[in-house]
Backbone bond lengths (Angstrom), bond angles and torsions (degrees), N, CA, C in turn:
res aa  C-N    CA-C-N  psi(-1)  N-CA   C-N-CA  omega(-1)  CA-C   N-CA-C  phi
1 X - - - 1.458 - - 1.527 109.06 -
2 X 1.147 125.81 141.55 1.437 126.75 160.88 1.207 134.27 -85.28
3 X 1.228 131.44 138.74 1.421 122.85 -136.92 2.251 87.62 -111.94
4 X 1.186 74.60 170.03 1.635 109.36 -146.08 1.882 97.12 -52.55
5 X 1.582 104.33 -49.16 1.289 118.47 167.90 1.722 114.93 -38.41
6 X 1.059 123.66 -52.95 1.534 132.71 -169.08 1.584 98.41 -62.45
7 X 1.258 128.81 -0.64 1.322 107.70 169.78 1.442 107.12 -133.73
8 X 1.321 112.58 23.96 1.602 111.16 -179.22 1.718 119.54 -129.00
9 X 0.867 109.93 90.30 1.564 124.71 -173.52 1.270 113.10 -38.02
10 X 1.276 103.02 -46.12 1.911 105.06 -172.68 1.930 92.01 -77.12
11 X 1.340 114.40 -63.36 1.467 105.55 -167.97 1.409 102.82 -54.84
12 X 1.437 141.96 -32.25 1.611 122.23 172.63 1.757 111.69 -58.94
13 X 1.089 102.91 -51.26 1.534 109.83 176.47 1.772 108.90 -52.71
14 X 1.161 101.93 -49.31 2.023 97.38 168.44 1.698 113.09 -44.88
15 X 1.362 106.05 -56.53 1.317 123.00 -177.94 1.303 113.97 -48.74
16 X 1.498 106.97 -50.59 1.494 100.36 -156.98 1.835 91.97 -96.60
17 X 1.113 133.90 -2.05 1.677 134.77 140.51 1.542 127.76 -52.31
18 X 1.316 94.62 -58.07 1.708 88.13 177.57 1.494 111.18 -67.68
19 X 1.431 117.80 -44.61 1.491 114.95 -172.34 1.414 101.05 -57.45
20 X 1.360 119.89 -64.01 1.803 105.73 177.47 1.390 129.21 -28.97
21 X 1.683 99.38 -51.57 1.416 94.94 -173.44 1.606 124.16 -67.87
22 X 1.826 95.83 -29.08 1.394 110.16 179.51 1.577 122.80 -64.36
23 X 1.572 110.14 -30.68 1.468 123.58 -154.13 1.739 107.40 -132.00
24 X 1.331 82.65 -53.43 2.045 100.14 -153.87 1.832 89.30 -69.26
25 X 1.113 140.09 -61.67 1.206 159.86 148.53 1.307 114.03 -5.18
26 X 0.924 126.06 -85.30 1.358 131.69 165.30 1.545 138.62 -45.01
27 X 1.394 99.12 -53.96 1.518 112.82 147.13 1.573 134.20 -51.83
28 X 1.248 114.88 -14.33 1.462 142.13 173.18 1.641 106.21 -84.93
29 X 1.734 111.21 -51.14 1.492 123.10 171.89 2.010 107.40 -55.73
30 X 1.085 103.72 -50.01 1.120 87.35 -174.21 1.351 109.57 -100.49
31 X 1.136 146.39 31.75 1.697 159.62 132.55 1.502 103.93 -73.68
32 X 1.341 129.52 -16.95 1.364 112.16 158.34 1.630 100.96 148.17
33 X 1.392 117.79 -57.41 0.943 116.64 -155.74 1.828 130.28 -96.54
34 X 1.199 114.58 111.42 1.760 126.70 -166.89 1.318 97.68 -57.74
35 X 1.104 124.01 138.84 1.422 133.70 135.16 1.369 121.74 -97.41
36 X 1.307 87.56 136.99 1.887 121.69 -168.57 1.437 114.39 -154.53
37 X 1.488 106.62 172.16 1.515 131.78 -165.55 1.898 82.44 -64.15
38 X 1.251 90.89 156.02 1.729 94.23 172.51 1.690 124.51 71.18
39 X 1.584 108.00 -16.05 1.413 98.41 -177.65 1.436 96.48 -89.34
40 X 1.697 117.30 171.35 1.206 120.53 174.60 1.842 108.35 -130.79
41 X 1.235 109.61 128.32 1.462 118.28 178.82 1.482 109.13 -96.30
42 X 1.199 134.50 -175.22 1.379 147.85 -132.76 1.617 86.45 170.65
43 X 1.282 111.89 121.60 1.695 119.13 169.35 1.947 99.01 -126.01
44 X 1.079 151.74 80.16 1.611 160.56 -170.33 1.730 96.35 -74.65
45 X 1.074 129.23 89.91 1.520 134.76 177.35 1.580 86.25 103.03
46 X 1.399 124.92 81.79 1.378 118.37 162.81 1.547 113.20 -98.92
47 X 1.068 119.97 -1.35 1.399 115.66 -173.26 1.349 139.44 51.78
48 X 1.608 116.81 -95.56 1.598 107.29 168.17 1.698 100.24 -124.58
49 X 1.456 119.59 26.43 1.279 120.67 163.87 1.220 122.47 101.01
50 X 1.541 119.17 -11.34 1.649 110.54 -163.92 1.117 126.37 -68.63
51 X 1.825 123.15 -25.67 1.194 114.45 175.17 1.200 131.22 -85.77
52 X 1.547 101.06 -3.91 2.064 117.28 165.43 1.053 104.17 -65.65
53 X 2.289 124.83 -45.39 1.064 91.88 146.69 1.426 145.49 72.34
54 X 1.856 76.19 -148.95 1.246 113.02 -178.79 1.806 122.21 -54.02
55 X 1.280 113.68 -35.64 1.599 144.75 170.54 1.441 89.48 -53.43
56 X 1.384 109.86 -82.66 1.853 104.34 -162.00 1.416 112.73 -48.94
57 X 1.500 136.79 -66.53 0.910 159.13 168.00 2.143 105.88 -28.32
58 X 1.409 113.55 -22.19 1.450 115.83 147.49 1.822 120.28 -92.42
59 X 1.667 114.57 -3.17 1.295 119.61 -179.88 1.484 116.47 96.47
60 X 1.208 106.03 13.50 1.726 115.27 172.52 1.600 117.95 -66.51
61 X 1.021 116.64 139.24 1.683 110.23 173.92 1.672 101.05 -82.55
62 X 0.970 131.60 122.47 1.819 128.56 176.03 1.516 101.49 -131.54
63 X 1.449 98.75 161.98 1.707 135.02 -163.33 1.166 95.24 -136.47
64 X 1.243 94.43 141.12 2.331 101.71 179.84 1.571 76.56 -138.31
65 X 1.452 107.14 141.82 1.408 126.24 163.14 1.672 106.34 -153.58
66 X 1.575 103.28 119.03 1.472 123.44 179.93 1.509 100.95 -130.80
67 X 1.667 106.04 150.49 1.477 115.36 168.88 1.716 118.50 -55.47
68 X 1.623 99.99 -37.54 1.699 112.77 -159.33 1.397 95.46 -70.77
69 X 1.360 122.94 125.15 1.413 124.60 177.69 2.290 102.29 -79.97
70 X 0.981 98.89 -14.77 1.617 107.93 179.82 1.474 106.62 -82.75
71 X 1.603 108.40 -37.34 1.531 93.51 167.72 1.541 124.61 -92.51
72 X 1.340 110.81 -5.47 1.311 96.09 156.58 1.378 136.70 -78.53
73 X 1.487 104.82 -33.93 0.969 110.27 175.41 1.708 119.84 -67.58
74 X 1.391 115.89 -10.03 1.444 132.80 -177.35 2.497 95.65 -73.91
75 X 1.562 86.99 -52.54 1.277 109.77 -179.92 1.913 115.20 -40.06
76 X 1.526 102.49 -70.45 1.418 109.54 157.42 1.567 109.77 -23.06
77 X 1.384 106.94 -64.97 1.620 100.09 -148.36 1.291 110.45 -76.14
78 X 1.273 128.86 -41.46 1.452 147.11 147.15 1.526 109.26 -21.49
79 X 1.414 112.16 -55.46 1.753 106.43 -160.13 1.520 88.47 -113.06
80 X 1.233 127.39 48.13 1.615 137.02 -159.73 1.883 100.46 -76.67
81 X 1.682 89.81 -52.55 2.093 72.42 163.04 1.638 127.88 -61.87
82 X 1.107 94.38 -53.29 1.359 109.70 179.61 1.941 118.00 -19.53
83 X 1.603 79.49 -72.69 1.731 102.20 178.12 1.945 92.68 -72.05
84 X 0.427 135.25 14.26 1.643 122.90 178.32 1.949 103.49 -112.13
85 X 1.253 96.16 -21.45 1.390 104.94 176.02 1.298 116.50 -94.42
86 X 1.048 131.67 3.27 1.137 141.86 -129.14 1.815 138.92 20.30
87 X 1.545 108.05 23.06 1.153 95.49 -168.30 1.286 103.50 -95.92
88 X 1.019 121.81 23.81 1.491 119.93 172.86 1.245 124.35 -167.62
89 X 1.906 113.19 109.81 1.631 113.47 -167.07 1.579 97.06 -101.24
90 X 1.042 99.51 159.87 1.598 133.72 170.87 1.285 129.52 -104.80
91 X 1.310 148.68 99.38 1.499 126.47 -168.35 2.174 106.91 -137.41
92 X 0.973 132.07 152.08 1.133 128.04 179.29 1.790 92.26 -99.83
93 X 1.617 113.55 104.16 1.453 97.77 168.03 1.959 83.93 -159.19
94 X 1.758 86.14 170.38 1.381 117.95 -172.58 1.770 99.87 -83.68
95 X 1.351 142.24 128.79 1.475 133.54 -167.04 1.525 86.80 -86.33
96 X 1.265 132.41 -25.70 1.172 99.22 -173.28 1.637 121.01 -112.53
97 X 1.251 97.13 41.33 1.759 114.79 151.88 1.942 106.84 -71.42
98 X 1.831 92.15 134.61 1.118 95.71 -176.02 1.573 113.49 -73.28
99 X 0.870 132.64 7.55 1.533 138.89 174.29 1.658 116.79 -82.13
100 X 1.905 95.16 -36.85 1.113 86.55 -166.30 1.829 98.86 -81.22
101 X 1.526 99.29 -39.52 1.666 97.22 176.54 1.397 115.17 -48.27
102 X 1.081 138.71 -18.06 1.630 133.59 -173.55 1.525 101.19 -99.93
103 X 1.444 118.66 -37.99 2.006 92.85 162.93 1.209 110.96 -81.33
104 X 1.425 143.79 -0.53 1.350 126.28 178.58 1.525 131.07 -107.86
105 X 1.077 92.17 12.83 1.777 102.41 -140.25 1.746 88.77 -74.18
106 X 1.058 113.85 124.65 1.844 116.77 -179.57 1.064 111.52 51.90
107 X 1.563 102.59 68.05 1.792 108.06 -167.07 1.992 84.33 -112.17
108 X 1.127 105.16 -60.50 1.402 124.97 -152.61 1.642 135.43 -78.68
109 X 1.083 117.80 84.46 1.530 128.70 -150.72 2.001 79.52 -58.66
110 X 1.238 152.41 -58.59 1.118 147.08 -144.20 1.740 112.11 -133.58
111 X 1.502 114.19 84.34 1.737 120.21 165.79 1.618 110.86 -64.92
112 X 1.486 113.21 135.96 1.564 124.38 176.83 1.333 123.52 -117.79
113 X 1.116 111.44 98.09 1.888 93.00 168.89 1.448 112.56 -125.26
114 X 0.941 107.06 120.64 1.514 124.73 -174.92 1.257 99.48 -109.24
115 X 1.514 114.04 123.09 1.803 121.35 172.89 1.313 100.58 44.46
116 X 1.584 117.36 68.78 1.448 109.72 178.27 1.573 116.96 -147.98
117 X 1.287 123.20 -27.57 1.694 144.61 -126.35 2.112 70.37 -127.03
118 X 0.880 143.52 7.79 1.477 137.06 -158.31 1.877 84.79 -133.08
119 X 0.940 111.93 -29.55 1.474 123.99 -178.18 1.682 113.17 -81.04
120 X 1.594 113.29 -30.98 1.271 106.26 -159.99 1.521 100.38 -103.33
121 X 1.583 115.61 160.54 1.101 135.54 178.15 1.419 117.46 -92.11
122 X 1.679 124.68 134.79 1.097 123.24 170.60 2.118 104.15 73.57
123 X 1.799 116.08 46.89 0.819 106.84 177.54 1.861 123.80 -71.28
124 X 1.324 115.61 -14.05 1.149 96.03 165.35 1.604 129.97 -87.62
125 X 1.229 113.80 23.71 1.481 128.49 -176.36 1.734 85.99 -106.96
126 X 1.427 109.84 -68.99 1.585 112.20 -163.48 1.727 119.08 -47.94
127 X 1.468 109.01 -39.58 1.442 147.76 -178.19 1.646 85.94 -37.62
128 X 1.044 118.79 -96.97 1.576 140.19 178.09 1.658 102.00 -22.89
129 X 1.360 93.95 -65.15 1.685 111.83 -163.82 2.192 102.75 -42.52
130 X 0.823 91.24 -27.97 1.753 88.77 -174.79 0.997 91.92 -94.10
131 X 1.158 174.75 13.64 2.064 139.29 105.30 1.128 111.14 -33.19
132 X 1.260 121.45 -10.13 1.936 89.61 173.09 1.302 93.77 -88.52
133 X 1.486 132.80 0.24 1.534 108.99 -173.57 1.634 102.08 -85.65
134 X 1.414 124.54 -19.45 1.280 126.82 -151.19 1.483 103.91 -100.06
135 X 1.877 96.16 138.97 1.431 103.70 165.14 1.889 123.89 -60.30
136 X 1.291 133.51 157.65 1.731 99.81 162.49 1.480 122.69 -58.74
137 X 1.253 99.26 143.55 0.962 95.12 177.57 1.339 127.32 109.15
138 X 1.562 116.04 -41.41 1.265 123.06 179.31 1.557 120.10 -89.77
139 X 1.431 128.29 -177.50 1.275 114.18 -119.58 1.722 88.34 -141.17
140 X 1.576 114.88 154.12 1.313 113.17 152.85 1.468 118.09 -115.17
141 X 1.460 142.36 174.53 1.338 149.68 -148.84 1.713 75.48 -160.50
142 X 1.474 104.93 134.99 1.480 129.26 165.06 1.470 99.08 -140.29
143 X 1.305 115.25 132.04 1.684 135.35 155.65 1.261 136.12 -121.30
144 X 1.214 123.94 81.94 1.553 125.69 -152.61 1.400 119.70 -125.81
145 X 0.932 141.75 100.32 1.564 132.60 147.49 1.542 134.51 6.12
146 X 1.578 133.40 47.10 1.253 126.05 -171.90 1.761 128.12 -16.72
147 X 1.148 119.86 100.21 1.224 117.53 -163.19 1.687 112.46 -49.92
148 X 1.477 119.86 -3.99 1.843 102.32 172.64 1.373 106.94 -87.47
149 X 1.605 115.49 -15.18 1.588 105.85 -150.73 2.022 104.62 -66.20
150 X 0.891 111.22 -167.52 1.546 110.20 -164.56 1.325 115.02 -76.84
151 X 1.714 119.05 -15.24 1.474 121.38 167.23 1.423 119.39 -124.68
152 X 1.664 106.69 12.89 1.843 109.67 162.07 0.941 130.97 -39.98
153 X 1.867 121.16 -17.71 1.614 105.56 164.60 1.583 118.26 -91.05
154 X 1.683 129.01 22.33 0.896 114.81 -159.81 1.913 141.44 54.04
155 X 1.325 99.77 19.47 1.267 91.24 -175.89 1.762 126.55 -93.14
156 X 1.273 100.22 17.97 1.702 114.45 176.06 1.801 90.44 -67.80
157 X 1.056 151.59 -63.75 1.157 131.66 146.60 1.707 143.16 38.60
158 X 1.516 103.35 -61.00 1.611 137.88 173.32 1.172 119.96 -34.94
159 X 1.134 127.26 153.02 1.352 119.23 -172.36 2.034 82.90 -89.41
160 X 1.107 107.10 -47.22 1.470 109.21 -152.89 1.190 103.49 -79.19
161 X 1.520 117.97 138.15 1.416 128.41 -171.62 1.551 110.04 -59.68
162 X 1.724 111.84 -47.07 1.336 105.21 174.33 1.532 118.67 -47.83
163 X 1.922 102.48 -70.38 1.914 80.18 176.63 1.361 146.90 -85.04
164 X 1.353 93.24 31.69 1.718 119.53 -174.70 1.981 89.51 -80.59
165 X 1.341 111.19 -74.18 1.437 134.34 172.42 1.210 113.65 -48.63
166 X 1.424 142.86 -55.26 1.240 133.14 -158.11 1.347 108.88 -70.88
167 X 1.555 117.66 131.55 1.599 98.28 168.63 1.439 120.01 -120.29
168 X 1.261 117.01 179.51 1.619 116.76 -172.87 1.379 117.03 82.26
169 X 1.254 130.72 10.62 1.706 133.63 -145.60 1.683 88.59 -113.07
170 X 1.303 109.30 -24.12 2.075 116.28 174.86 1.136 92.26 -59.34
171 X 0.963 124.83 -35.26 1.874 115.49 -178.91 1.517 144.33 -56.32
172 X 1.365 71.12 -8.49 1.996 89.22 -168.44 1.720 92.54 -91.27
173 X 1.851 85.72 166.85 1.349 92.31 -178.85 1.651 133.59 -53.44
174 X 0.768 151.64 -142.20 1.818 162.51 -145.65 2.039 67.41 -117.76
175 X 1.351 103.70 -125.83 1.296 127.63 -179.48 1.610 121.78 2.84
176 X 1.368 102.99 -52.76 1.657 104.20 -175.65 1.282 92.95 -70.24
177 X 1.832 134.47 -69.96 0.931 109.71 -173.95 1.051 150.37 -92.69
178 X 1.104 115.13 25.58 1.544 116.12 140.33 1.798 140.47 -77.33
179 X 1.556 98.04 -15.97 1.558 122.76 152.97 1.398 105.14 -53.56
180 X 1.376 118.47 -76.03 0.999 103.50 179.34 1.672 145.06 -32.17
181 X 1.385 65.83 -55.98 2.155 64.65 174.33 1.268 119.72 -64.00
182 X 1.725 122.01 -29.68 1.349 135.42 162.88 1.184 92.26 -10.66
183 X 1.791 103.33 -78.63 1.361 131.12 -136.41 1.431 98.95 -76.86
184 X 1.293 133.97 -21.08 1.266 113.76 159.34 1.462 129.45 -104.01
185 X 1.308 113.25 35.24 1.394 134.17 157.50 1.383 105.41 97.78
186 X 1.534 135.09 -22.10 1.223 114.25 175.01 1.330 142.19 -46.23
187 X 1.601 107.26 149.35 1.761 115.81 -154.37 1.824 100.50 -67.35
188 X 1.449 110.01 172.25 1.711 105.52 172.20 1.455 92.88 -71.23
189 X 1.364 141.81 -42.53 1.774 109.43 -168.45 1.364 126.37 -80.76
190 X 1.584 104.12 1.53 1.479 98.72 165.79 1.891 109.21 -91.72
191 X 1.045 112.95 -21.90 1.276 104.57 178.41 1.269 125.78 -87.00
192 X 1.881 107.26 -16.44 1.333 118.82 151.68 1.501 118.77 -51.26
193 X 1.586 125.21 -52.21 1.348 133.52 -174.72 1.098 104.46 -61.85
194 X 1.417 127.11 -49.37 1.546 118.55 -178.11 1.234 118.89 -55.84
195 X 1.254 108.09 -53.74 1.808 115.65 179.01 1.358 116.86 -57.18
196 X 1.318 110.28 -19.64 1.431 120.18 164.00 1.872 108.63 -63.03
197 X 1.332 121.82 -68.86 0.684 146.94 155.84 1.935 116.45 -17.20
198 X 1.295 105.76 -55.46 1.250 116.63 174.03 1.253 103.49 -62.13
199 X 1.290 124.02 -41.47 1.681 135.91 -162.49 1.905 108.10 -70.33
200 X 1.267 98.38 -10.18 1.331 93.60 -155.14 1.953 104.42 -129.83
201 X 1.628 93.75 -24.27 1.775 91.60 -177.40 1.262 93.40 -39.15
202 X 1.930 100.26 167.78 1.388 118.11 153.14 1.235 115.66 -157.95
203 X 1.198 126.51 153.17 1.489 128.61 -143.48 2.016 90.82 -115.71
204 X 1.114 111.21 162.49 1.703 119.70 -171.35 1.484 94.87 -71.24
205 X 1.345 134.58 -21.59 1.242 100.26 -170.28 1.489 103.22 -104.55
206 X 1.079 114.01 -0.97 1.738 111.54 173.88 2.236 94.31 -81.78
207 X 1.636 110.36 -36.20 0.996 98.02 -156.78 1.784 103.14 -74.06
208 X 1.142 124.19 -37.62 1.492 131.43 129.36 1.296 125.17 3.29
209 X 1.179 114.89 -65.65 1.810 129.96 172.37 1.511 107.12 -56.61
210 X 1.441 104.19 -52.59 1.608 87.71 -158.68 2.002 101.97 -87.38
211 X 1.068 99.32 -9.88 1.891 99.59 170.73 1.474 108.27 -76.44
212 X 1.365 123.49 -23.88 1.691 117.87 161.01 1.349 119.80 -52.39
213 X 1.039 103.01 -27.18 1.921 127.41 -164.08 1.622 103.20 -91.18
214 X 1.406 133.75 8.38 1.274 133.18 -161.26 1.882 93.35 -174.48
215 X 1.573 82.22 129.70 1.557 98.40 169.48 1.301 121.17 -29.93
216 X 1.238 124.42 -35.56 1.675 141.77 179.79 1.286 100.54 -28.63
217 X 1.483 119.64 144.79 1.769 119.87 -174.47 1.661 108.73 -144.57
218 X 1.344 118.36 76.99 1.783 103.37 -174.86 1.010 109.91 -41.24
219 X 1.822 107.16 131.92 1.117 106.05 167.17 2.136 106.51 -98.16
220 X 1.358 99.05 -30.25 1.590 103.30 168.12 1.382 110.51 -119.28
221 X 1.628 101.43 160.75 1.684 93.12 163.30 1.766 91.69 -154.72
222 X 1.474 121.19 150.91 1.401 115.79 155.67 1.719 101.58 -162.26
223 X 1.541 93.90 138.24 1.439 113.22 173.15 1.663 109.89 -117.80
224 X 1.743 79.66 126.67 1.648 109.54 175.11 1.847 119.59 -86.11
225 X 1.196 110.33 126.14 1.392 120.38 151.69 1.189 116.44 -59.96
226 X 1.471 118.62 -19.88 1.909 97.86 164.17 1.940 88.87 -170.61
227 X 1.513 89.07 122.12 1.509 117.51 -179.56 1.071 99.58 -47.87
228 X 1.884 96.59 136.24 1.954 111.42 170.24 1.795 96.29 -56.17
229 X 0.721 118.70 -66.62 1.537 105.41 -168.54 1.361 140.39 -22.91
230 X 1.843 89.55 -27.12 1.657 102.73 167.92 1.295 136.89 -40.60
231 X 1.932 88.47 -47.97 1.752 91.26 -178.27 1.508 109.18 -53.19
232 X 1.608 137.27 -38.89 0.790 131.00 -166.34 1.277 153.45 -72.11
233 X 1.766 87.25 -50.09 1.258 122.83 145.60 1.448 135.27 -28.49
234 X 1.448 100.57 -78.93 1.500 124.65 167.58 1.581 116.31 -92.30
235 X 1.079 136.14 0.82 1.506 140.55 175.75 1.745 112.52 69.13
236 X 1.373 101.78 32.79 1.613 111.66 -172.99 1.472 107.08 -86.88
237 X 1.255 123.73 87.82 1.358 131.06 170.32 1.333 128.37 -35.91
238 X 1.571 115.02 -24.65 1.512 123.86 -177.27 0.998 103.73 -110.05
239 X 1.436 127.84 27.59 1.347 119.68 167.55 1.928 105.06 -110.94
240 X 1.239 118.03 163.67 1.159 125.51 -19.12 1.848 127.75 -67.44
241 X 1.383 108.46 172.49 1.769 93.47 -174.23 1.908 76.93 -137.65
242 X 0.895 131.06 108.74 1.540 141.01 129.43 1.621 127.29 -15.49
243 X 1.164 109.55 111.46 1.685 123.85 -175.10 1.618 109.96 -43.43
244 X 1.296 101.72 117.86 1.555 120.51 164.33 1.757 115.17 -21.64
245 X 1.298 137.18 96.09 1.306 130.25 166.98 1.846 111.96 -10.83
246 X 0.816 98.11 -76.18 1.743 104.28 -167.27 1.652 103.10 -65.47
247 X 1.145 133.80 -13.85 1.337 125.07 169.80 1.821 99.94 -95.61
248 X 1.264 109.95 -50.93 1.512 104.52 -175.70 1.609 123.18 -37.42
249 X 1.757 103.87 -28.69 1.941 115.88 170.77 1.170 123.94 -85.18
250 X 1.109 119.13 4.22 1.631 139.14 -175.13 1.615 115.32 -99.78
251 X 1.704 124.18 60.67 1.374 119.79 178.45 1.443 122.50 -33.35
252 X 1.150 137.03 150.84 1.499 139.06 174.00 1.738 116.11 78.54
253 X 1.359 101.58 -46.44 1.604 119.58 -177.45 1.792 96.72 -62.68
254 X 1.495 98.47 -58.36 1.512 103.28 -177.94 1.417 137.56 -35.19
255 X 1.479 81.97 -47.81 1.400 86.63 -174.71 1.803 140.06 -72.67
256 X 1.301 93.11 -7.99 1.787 124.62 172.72 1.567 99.73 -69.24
257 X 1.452 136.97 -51.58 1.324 134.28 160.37 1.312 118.24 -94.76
258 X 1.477 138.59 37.26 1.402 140.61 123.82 1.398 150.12 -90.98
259 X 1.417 121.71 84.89 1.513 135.79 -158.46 1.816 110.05 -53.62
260 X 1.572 96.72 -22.16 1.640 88.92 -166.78 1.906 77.52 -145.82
261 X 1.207 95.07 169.57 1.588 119.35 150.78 1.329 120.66 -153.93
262 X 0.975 138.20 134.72 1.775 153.40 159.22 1.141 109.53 -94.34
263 X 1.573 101.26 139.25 1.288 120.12 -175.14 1.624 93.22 -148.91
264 X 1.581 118.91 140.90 1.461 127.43 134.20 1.510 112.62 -102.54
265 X 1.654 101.24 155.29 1.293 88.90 153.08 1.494 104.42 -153.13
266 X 1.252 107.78 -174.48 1.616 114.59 -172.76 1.596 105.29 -117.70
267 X 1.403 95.86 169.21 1.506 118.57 175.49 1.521 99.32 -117.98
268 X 1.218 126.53 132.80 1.731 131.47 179.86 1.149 107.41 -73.65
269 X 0.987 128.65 151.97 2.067 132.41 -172.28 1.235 98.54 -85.98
């Protein structure tokens, strides 16, 4: 079944506000980078705005750019002062249009992707590609879903309660799982999105690999046994709960019991 959030613009935008301010925010403060009057953020999958947010509301100038022309336009109306003041634009575009790279190029003391980098294709091409947005020095924020953990293929989604609930089932081959979902009635564009989805997870230690490969330098990292978002989402009070020491050092193993991971990282001056 799909849960109640997936069709409500303002309650995703609540969600993805409080969790910033509660989690994403802070964790960003101590990965290095202050927000203040004058800095400028970059949110790449901003959706309907909430964790920009959190940015303006410290005096940040921020940019949300998403493919979905419905969530931007959701974004506008939501951050309707914001963008009216100008401290905060909205636009539905592709980052790697050459137009947009030539007004931005070392614009942005702070890049964001929250639940996003799991979505995109060809991440060790894209990975790289965002230093040209960054000043020295300044920083990116990744929040992603490890593609083994028990809902890395995104399929809470579903119409059907079974493959809404079941987890680990993204794992199976091409064929089975997409039978599966057959078999529990899902439409071709949800099983299109998933397979999309399948095409694109990535697990911390591949995402690891390709940040060796690029100036990029973590300055933080922490993986959760159950995503801040939970509390919100689902009203789970004990969430979030932070990955077990002795599993958190264990590449590959980890990532099957990690719901979220955070990462900052830096650009060297």
């Amino acid at each position: 079944m799909s849960f109640e959030f997936h069709g409500s613009p303002k309650l995703k935008f609540d969600h993805q506000f409080i969790n910033a301010t509660t989690f994403v925010l802070p964790f960003i403060i101590e990965g290095g980078f202050k927000p203040a009057k004058g800095k400028f953020v970059l949110e790449i999958g901003c959706g309907e705005g909430g964790v920009l947010k959190a940015f303006t509301d410290e005096g940040c100038n921020c940019l949300g750019v998403d493919l979905s022309v419905n969530r931007i336009q959701d974004a506008n109306e939501l951050m309707k002062n914001e963008v009216e003041s100008g401290q905060a634009t909205f636009i539905t575009k592709n980052v790697y249009d050459s137009d947009f790279l030539e007004k931005y190029a070392g614009k942005f003391d702070l890049i964001i992707l929250k639940d996003t980098i799991e979505h995109i294709p060809e991440q060790e091409k894209f990975i790289p590609y965002l230093t040209r947005f960054l000043k020295p020095g300044a920083f990116v924020f990744f929040g992603y879903p490890p593609w083994c953990m028990p809902f890395g293929g995104h399929q809470q989604v579903c119409k059907s309660r079974l493959a809404s609930k079941l987890p680990y089932y993204h794992l199976l081959p091409y064929p089975l799982f997409k039978g599966f979902l057959r078999m529990c009635g899902e439409n071709e564009q949800t099983i299109k999105d998933l397979t999309e989805v399948k095409d694109t997870g990535i697990s911390t230690w591949r995402f690891e690999k390709i940040l060796g490969k690029t100036p990029l330098k973590i300055t933080q990292k922490t993986f959760f046994l159950l995503n801040p978002i939970y509390r919100f989402k689902f009203n789970w009070s004990f969430a979030p709960i932070k990955q077990w020491k002795p599993v958190y050092y264990i590449p590959g193993f980890r990532d099957f019991f990690t719901m979220c991971a955070y990462y900052m990282v830096q650009l060297p001056e």
